[in-house]
C-alpha positions in Angstrom: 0.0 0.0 0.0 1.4 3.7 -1.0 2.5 5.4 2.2 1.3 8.5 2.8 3.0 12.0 2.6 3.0 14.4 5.3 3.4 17.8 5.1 5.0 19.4 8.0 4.7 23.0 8.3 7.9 24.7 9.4 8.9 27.2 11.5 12.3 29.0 11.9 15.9 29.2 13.7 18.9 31.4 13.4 22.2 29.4 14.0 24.2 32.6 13.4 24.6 35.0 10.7 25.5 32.4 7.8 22.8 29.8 9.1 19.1 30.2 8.9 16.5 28.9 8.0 13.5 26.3 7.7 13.2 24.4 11.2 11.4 21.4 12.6 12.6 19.0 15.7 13.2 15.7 14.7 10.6 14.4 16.7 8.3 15.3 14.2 10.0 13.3 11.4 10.1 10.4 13.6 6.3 9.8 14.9 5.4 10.2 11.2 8.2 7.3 9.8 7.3 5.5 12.5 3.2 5.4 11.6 4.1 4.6 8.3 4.0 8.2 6.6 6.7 9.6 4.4 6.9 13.5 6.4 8.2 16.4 4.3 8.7 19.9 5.7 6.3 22.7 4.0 8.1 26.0 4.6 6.4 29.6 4.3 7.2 31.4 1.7 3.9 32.9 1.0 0.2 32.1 1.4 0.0 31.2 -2.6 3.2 29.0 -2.3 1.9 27.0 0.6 -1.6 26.1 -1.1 0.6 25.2 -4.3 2.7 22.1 -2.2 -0.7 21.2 -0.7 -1.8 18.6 -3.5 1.2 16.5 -2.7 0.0 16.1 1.0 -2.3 13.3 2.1 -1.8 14.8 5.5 -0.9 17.7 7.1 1.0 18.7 10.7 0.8 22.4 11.9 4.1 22.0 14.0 4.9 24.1 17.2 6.7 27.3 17.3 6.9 31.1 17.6 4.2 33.2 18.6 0.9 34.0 17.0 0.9 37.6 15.4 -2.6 39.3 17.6 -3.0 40.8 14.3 -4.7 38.2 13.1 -7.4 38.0 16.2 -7.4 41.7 16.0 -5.4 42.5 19.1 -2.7 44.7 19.8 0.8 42.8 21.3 0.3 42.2 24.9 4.1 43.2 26.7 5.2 39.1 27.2 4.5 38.4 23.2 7.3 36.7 22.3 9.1 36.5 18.5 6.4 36.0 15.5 6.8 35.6 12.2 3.5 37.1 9.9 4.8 34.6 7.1 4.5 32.1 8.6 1.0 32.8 9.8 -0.8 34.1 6.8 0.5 31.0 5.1 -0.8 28.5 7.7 -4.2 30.2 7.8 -4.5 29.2 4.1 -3.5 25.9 4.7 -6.4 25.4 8.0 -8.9 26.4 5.3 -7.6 24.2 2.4 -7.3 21.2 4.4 -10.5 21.7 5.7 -11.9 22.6 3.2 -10.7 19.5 1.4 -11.3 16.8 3.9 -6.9 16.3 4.0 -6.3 15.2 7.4 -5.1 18.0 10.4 -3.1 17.3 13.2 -2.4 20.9 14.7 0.3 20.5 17.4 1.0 23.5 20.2 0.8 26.1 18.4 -0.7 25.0 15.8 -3.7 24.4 17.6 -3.9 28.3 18.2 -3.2 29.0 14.5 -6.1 26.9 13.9 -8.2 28.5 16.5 -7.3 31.7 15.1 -8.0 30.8 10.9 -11.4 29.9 12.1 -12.4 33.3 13.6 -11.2 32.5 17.5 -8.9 34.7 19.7 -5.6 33.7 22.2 -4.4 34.9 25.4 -1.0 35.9 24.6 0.7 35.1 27.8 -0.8 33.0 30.5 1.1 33.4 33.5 0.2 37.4 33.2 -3.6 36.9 32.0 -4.9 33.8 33.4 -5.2 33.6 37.6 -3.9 31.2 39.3 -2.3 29.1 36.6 -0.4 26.3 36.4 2.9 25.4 34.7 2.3 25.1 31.4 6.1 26.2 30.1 8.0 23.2 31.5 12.1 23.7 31.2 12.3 19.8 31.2 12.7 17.4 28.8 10.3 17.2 25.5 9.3 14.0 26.0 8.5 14.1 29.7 5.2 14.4 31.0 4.2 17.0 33.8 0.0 17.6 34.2 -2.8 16.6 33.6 -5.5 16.8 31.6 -9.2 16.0 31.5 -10.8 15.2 28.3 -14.1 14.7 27.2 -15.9 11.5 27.5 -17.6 11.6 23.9 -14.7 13.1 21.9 -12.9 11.4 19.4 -9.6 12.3 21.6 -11.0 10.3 24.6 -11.4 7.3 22.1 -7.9 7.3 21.3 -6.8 7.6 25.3 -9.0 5.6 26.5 -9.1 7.7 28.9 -10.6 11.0 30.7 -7.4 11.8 32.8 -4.2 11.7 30.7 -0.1 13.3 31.4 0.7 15.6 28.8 4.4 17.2 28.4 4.1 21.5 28.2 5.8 24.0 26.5 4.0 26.9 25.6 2.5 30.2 27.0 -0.3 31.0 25.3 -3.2 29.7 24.7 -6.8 29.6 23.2 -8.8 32.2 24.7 -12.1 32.5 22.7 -13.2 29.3 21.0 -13.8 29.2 17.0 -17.7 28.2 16.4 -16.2 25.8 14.4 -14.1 24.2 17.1 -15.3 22.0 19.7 -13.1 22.0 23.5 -12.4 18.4 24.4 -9.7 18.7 26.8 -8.7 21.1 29.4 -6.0 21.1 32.0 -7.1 21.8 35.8 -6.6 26.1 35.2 -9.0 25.9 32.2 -6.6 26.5 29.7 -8.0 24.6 26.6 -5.8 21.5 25.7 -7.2 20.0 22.8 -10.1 21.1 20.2 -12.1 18.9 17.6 -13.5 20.4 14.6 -17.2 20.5 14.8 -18.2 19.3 11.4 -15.8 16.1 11.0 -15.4 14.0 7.5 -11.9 13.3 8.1 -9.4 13.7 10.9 -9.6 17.2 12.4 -7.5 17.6 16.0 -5.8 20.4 17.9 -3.7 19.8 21.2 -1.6 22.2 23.0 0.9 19.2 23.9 3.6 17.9 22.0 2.4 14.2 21.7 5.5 13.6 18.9 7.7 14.0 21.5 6.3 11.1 23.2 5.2 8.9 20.6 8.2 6.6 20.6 7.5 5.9 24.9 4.3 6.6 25.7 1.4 4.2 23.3 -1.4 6.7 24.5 -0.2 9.6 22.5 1.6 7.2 19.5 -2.3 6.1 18.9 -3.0 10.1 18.0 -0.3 9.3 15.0 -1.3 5.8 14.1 -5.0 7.3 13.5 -3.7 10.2 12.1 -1.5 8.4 9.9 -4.4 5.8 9.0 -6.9 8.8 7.8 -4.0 10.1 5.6 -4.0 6.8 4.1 -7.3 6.7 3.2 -6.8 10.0 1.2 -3.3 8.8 0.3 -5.5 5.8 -1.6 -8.4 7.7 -3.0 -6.5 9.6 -5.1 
């Protein structure tokens, strides 16, 4: 059977002056080969560019990364914003409505979930410790792949099916968040602040998930978040076949 190819959004580093470029952690890469995809990195050049390498994905990853420009959820830069890249956004707001658009299979990972929140009309807090009270940890200076809270997910979500359970350990490293919910967007899990941990889209024909973890940098040692890939993975197959 033709494996399928996923396209992996990419964000950016700076090495030093003569080094720059395209980035995604390994991690990535590795969840996918190990599901029995074929992962290729999409980077941002422009919104028109990105649309263009969409036919040759039967899948697509919105990988982690810098901050969301508020310009797109029409809000001014709160003081903790950190480093963001308008590219990089405009281009992965076309690709939310493509794929959806499309029925191509999503898997929106960390910041990528608040990409999608904000391509389908929702809004972010910027910086949690400074706008949500009483929060908990959520940017963890610990290894990727270790897990450190919890969080409670929906009994009759898709996400629950995959866990098997309602109370899961999720690794954390990021500082915003979704604030206000797209319509379009369901909230299946949430950590014990509130912060929103994981969204489903509301009108489903393919696989459609956000979550504010990094479950590829668990994949390899923890079965509960390798089963998001495998479905993942099994849904791009599908389209992989079809055409």
């Amino acid at each position: 059977m033709k494996k399928p190819i996923i396209g992996i959004t990419g964000a950016y580093v700076n090495h030093n002056y003569y080094m720059e470029g395209v980035y995604i952690h390994h991690d990535y890469h590795k969840a996918v080969a190990a599901n029995g995809g074929i992962p290729i990195i999409l980077p941002y050049l422009n919104a028109e560019m990105a649309l263009e390498t969409l036919p040759l994905c039967d899948g697509i990853i919105l990988s982690g990364g810098e901050d969301v420009d508020p310009l797109f959820f029409g809000q001014d830069p709160h003081p903790k914003l950190g480093p963001t890249i308008p590219e990089r956004d405009k281009a992965e707001i076309a690709i939310v409505k493509y794929a959806l658009k499309n029925d191509i299979p999503l898997l929106a990972i960390c910041r990528g979930l608040q990409i999608l929140n904000v391509a389908l009309g929702g809004t972010l807090i910027q910086d949690i410790p400074s706008q949500v009270s009483e929060p908990i940890q959520h940017t963890q200076i610990v290894e990727r792949s270790r897990d450190t809270h919890w969080v409670n997910i929906q009994k009759d979500s898709k996400l629950y099916t995959l866990m098997g359970s309602d109370l899961v350990r999720v690794n954390s490293l990021h500082h915003q968040s979704i604030n206000r919910t797209a319509s379009d967007l369901r909230v299946v899990a949430q950590s014990s602040d509130g912060i929103i941990e994981a969204v489903e889209y509301v009108h489903p024909t393919t696989f459609t998930l956000g979550v504010q973890w990094h479950p590829e940098s668990m994949a390899s040692t923890n079965h509960l978040m390798n089963n998001i890939f495998a479905e993942f993975i099994k849904s791009s197959t599908k389209v992989s076949v079809i055409r």
